[in-house]
C-alpha angles and dihedrals in degrees: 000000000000111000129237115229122175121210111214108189083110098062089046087045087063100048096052090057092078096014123224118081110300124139080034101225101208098048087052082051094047086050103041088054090047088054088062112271122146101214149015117222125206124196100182106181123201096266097050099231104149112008108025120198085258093056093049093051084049096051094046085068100062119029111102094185120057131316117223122186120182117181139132110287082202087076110068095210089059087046087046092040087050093045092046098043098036096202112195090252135017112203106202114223121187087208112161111231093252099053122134084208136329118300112172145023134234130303084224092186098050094038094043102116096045091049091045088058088044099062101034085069097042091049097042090068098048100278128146099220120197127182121218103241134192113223099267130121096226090056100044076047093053096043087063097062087051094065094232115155099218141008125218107216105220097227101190088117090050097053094035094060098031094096088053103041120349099191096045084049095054091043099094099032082058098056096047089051089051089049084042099052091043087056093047093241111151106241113229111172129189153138119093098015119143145168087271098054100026100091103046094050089053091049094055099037098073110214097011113174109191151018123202105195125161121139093050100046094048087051094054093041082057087069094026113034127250099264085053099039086059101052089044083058082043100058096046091061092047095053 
């Protein structure tokens, strides 16, 4: 079964643009969680724009699913919010401080050592730890000498190009997933995916675990609702 996790940086993106507490975050959360979904994912950035550190200790009291926090290790409040809080899974990002939003995956080779370190820590206190990884076989390659128990395949170029030519969209996605299941690396994918593209992807990634999808997901709930919006995802990943 591939898992459902809902990124919520959106909801809270939309509270802080008229600051208060509306939309109220955790009660999206608590709801979100009540239409079906298997996870709640957290990006909190540097700057706190969207997700804050208080939000992320809030919302560690009340998921019941999974707790996903993805970040940048580099930075060491990231490294100290992640070790405080012990979410179930911490997905590393090499995002930049300046990014609008995350747009590449790790160099594994040239990073190995410092991922290596990174992990270590995270797993030695109980963490699933997962890379963000672009599609290619050295890097899949790479991700397994760092002892890191998934990869998230970063999938921008898959639903960039799906419209256009969905096999040749997939094809590399395929392949890393193939090189990925050989070398016993859990598979996460996310970034871009939609109810358009979502079953497709999971069709063609054999033994995908998990999905991370946020932006899409917040925009449809916007015309169907959020309970809808979650069983239509749902029911992508089911079919």
């Amino acid at each position: 079964m591939t898992r459902l996790s809902v990124n919520v940086n959106k909801i809270a993106t939309l509270r802080n643009a008229r600051g208060g507490n509306t939309p109220d975050l955790i009660e999206f959360t608590k709801l979100i969680e009540r239409y079906g979904a298997q996870g709640i994912t957290v990006h909190p950035r540097p700057d706190q724009r969207h997700i804050t550190y208080k939000d992320v200790y809030a919302l560690k009291e009340v998921v019941t699913t999974e707790f996903n926090i993805e970040g940048n290790p580099k930075e060491k409040k990231f490294i100290d919010l992640v070790l405080d809080v012990i979410p179930d899974q911490v997905t590393l990002v090499p995002d930049n401080n300046n990014q609008l939003t995350s747009d590449h995956g790790w160099d594994t080779l040239k990073e190995k050592d410092f991922l290596i370190e990174t992990i270590s820590l995270f797993k030695s206190k109980g963490i699933r730890t997962s890379i963000f990884v672009d599609p290619q076989i050295e890097l899949i390659e790479g991700a397994k000498n760092t002892s890191t128990d998934r990869i998230e395949l970063y999938t921008e170029s898959y639903a960039n190009n799906f419209s256009k030519n969905k096999s040749n969209a997939i094809a590399a996605f395929i392949e890393a997933s193939e090189i990925a299941n050989q070398l016993d690396i859990g598979i996460n994918a996310g970034h871009d995916l939609s109810l358009e593209n979502l079953n497709y992807f999971k069709s063609n990634i054999s033994n995908l675990m998990e999905v991370s999808i946020g932006h899409a997901l917040v925009s449809d709930a916007l015309i169907y609702g959020m309970e809808k919006t979650i069983k239509k995802y749902l029911f992508e990943l089911c079919n």
